[in-house]
matplotlib code that plots the C-alpha trace (Angstrom):
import matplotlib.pyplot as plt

x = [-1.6, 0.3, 3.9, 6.4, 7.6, 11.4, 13.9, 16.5, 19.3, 17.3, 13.8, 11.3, 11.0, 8.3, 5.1, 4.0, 0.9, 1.1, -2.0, -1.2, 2.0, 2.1, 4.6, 3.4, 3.3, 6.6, 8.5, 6.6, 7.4, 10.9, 12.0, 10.8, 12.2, 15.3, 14.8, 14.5, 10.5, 8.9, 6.5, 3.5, 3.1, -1.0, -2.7, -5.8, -4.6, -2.6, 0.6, 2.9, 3.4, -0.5, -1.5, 2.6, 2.5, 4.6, 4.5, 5.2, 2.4, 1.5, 3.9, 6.7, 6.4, 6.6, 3.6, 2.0, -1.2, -2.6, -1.5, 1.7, 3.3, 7.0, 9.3, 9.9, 10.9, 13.2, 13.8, 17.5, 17.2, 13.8, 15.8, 18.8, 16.1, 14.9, 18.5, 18.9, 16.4, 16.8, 19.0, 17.3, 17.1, 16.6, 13.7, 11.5, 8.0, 6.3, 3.1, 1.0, -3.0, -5.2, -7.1, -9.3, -7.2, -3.8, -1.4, -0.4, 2.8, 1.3, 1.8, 0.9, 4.0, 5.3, 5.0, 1.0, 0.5, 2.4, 0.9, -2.6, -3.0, -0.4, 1.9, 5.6, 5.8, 8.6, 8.6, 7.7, 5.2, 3.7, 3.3, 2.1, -1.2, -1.3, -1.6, -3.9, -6.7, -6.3, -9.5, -8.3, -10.0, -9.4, -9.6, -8.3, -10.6, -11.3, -9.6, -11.1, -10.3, -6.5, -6.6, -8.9, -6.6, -3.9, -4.5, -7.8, -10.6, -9.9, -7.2, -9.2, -12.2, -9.9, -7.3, -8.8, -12.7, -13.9, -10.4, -11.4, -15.0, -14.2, -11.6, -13.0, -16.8, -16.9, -16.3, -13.0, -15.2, -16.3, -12.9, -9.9, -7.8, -4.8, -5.5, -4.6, -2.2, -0.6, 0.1, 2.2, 2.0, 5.1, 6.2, 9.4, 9.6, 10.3, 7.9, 8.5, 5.6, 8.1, 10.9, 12.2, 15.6, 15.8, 13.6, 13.4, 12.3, 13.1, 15.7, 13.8, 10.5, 8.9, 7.9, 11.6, 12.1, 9.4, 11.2, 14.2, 12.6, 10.7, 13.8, 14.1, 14.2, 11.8, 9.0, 6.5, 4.4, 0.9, -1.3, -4.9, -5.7, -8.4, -7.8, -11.4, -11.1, -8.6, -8.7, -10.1, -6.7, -4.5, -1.2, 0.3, 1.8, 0.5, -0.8, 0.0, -3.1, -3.0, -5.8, -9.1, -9.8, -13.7, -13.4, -12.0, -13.8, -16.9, -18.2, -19.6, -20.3, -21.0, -18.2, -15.3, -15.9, -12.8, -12.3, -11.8, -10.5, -10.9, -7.9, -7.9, -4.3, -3.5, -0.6, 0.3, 2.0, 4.1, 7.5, 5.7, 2.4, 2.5, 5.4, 5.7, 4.5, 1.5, -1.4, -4.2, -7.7, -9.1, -11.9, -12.4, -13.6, -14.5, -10.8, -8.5, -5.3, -3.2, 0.2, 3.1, 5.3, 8.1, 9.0, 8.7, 10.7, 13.1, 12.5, 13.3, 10.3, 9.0, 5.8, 4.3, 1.7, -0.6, -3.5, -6.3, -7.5, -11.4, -12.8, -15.5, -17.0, -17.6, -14.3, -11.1, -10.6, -7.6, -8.3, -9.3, -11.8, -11.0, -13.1, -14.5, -17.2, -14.9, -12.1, -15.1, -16.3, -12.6, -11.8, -15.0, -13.4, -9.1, -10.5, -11.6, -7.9, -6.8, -8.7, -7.6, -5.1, -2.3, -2.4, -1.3, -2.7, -0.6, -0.7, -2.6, -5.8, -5.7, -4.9, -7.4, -4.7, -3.8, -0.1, 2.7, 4.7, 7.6, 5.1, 3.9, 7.2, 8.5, 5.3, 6.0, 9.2, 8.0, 5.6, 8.3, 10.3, 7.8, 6.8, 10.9, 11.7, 8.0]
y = [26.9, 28.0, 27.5, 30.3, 29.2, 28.6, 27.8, 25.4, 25.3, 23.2, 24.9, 26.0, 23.6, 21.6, 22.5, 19.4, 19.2, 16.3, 15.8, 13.5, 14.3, 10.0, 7.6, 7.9, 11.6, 12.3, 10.0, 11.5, 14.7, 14.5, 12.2, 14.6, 17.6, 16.3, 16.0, 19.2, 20.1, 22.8, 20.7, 21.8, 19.6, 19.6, 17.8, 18.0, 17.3, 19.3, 17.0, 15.3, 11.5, 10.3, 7.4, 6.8, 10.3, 9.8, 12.1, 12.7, 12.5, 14.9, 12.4, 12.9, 8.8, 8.8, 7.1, 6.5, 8.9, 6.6, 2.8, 1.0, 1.3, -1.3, -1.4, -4.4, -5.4, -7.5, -4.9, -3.8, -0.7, 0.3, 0.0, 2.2, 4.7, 5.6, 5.2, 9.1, 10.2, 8.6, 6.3, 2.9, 0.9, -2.8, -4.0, -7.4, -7.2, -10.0, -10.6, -12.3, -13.7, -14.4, -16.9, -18.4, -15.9, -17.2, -15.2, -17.5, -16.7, -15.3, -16.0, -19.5, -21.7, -25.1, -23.0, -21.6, -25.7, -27.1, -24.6, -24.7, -28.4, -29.4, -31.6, -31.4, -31.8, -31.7, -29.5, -32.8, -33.5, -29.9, -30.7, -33.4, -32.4, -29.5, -32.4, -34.4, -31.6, -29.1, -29.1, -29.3, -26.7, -26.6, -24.2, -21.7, -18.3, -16.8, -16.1, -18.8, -21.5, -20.2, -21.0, -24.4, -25.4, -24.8, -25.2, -26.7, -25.6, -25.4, -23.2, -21.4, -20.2, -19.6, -17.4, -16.3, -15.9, -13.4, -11.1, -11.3, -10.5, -7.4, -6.5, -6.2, -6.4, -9.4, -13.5, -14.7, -16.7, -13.4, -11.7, -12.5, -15.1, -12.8, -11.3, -14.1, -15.2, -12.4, -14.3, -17.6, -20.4, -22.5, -25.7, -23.9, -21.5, -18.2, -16.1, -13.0, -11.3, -10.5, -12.6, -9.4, -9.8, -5.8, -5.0, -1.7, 1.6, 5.0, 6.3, 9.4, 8.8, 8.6, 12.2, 13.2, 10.8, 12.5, 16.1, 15.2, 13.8, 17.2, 19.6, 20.3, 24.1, 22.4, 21.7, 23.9, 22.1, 23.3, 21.9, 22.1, 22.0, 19.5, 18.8, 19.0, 22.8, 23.4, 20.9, 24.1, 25.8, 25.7, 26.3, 22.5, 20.0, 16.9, 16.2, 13.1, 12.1, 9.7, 9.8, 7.6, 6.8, 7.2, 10.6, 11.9, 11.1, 12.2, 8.7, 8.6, 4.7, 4.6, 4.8, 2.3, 0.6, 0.9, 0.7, 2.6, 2.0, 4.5, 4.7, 5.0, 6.3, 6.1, 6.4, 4.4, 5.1, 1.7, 0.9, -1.9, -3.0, -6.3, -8.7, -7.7, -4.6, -6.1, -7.8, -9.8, -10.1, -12.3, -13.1, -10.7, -7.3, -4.7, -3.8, -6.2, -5.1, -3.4, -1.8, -0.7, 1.7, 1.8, -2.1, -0.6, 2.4, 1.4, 4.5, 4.7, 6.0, 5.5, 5.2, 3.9, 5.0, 2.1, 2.1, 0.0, -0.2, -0.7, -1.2, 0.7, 1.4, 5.0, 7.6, 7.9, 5.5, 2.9, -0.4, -1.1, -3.9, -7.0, -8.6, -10.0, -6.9, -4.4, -5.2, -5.2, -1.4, -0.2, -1.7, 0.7, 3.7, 2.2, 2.8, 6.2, 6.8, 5.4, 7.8, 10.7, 12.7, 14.8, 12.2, 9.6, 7.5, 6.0, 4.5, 2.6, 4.6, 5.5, 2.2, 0.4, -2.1, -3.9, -2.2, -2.5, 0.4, -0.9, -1.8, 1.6, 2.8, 1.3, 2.2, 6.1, 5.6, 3.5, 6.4, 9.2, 7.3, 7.3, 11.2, 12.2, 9.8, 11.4]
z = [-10.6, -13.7, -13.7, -15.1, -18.4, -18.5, -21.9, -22.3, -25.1, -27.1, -26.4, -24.1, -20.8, -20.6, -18.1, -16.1, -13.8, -11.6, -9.4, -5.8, -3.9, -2.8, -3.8, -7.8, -7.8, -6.2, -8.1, -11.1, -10.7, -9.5, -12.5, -14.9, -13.1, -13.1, -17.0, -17.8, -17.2, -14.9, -12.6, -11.0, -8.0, -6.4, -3.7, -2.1, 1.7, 3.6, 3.3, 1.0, 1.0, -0.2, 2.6, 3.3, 5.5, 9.0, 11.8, 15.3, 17.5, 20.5, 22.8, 20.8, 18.9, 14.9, 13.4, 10.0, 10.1, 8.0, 9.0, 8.9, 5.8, 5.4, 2.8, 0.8, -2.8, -4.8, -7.3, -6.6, -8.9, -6.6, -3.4, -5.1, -6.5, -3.2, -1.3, -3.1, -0.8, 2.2, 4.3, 5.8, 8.8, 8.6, 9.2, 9.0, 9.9, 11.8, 12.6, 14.7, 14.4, 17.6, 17.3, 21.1, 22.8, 22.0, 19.4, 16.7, 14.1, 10.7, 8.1, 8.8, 9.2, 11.4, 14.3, 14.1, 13.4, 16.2, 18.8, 17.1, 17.1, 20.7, 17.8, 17.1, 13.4, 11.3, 8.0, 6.3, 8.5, 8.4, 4.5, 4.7, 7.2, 4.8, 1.8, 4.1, 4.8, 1.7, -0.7, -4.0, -6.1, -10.4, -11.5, -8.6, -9.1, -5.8, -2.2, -0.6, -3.5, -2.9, 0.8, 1.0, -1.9, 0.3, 4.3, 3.7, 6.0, 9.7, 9.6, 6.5, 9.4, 11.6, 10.1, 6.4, 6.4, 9.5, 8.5, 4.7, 5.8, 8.0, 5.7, 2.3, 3.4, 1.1, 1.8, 0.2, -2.4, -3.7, -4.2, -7.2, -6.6, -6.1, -3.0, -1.0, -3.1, -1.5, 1.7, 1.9, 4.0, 5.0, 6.6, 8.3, 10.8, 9.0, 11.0, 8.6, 7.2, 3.6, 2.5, 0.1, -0.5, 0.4, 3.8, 5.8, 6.7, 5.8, 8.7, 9.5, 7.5, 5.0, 5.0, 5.1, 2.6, 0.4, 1.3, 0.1, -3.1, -3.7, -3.2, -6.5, -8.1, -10.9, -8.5, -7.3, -4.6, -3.6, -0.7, -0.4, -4.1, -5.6, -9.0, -9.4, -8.9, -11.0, -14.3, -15.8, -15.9, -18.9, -19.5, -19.1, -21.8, -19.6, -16.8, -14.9, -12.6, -9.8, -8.6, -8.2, -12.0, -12.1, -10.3, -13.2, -15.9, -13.1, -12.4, -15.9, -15.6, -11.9, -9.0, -8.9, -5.5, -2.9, 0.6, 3.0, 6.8, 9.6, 12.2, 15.8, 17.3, 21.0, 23.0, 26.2, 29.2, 29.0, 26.7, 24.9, 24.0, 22.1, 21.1, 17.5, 14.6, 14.4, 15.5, 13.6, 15.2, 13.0, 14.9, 17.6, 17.6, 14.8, 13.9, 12.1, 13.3, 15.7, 15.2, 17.3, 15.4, 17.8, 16.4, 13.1, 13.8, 16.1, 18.5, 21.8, 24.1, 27.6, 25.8, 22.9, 20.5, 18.7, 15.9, 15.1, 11.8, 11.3, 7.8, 6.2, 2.9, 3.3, 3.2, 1.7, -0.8, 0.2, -1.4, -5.0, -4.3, -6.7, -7.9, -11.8, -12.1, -10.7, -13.1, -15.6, -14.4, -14.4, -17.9, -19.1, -17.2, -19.0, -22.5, -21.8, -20.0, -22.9, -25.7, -23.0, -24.7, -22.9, -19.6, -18.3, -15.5, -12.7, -9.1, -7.3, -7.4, -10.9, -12.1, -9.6, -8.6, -5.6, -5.8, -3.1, -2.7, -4.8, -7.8, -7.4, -7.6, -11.1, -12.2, -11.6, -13.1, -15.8, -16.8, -16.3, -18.9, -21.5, -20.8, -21.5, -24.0, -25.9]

ax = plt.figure().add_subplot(projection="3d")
ax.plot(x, y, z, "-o")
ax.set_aspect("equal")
plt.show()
């Protein structure tokens, strides 16, 4: 795992170990070799690209191995970051809920209310039913006071509380505020999942994208390797560690919880399975959602391959869970990071935060800034 020493005009480079080849690691790793240092890349999988990993399947259709991943941000200097590595194609993710067998637009706008309810409301007349049923809630600390507050409660059990449930394994009233925050209602018709001013998907992948981030002569990249098997070798500066926190530091105050989600793949014999990327179940069924990656992708197939998603708390962790005595548990396991000298924490898994792949993104580069400018 050691890395051949190297020297610069103004001194010896220096040796990097950056453990996860995902979005934080990449970014990591090629930011500081581009400045100068020798970087050791490790992950345990067999691939590059953490949970963002795309591949073609036995048909011949590119898929996310591990669930549909889109592109979205606001930060103009993200977007440019990536554009280096890859070119885009547009793309605006919708998505639809089922709810008594008929597929409603989601995120909830006029539309979902005029074809729930049989009415023909205005946007004025969408906010004000929305104003008529809400239940107020002050102070606003959990899911379910963000929605009641909002929609009030039909469209709440109908839309929120059985996904919430399957997807976390906890009601809404037991999970942060901020997690559905995340999701907007609206009194137009927008129908798109994102409203990003900057919206698409790597041309050829995210793995190519990840490829072309890695090509660098100051990256070595090994596969198969478990940081847990080889903390115990020396010869690095710093090592930049992304991931899951309280595997670390051993699970000194008990694990952090996260969850997990188990995918089923399958490929169909027809051009098209559903009308857009994806499909809610709310209320039906063990899995959540499904997902068509030929909408996502733009590729053209006479078949199509699909996934469903069904939650579990048992696997790989996915999903820091948030709630008030998780962000308690992780704050034990911040001040030890903290007190850790020679690393630095990043990502999603390592800061135990619900990140989107932007936010995970500027937080790489954030923490490749520090490291040179040190």
């Amino acid at each position: 795992m050691s890395i051949a020493s190297g020297k610069t005009a103004s001194g010896p480079k220096r040796r990097i170990c950056v453990v996860g080849a995902g979005f934080a690691g990449c970014v990591v790793a090629r930011e500081l070799a581009d400045a100068g240092c020798w970087v050791s890349l490790i992950d345990r999988r067999l691939h590059i690209g953490g949970n963002a990993y795309d591949e073609t399947d036995a048909q011949g259709v590119l898929i996310h191995t591990y669930g549909p991943h889109i592109f979205h941000t606001n930060a103009e200097r993200i977007s440019l970051y990536l554009s280096r590595f890859t070119q885009w194609r547009p793309y605006e993710h919708r998505v639809q809920a089922v709810v008594g067998g008929t597929n409603y637009p989601f995120p909830i706008n006029r539309d979902t209310v005029n074809r729930l309810y049989g009415w023909d409301l205005d946007e004025a007349g969408v906010a004000a039913f929305f104003e008529r049923v809400r239940e107020p809630r002050d102070p606003v600390r959990s899911s379910e006071d963000v929605v009641l507050n909002s929609v009030g409660r039909d469209l709440y059990e109908k839309f929120f509380l059985n996904y919430t449930r399957k997807q976390w394994g906890l009601p809404p009233s037991e999970l942060k505020a901020g997690v559905a925050a995340r999701v907007p209602v609206r009194t137009n018709t927008d129908d798109r999942y994102f409203t990003d001013s900057f919206q698409a998907m790597p041309l050829h992948g995210y793995t190519r994208m990840f490829e072309s981030m890695l090509d660098h002569p100051g990256i070595t990249l090994q596969l198969g390797v478990d940081y847990a098997d080889a903390r115990g070798e020396r010869g690095f500066d710093h090592i930049v560690y992304t991931g899951p926190i309280d595997s670390y530091f051993d699970r000194r105050f008990g694990p952090l919880p996260y969850r997990s989600l188990r995918f089923e793949h399958v490929h169909l014999p027809q051009e098209r399975f559903q009308p857009v990327g994806t499909v809610n179940y709310p209320n039906d069924h063990e899995f959540t959602r499904i997902t068509e990656f030929k909408h996502l992708t733009g590729q053209v197939h006479a078949g199509t391959s699909i996934v469903r998603e069904y939650p579990h708390a048992e696997g790989e962790p996915y999903y820091p869970i948030p709630s008030d005595d998780n962000d308690a548990l992780y704050e034990r396991y911040r001040e030890l990071a903290e007190a850790e000298t020679g690393v630095t924490f990043v990502g999603r898994l390592a800061q135990y935060r619900y990140l989107n792949m932007d936010q995970v993104v500027g937080s790489a580069l954030a923490a490749a800034k520090s490291l040179i400018e040190r």
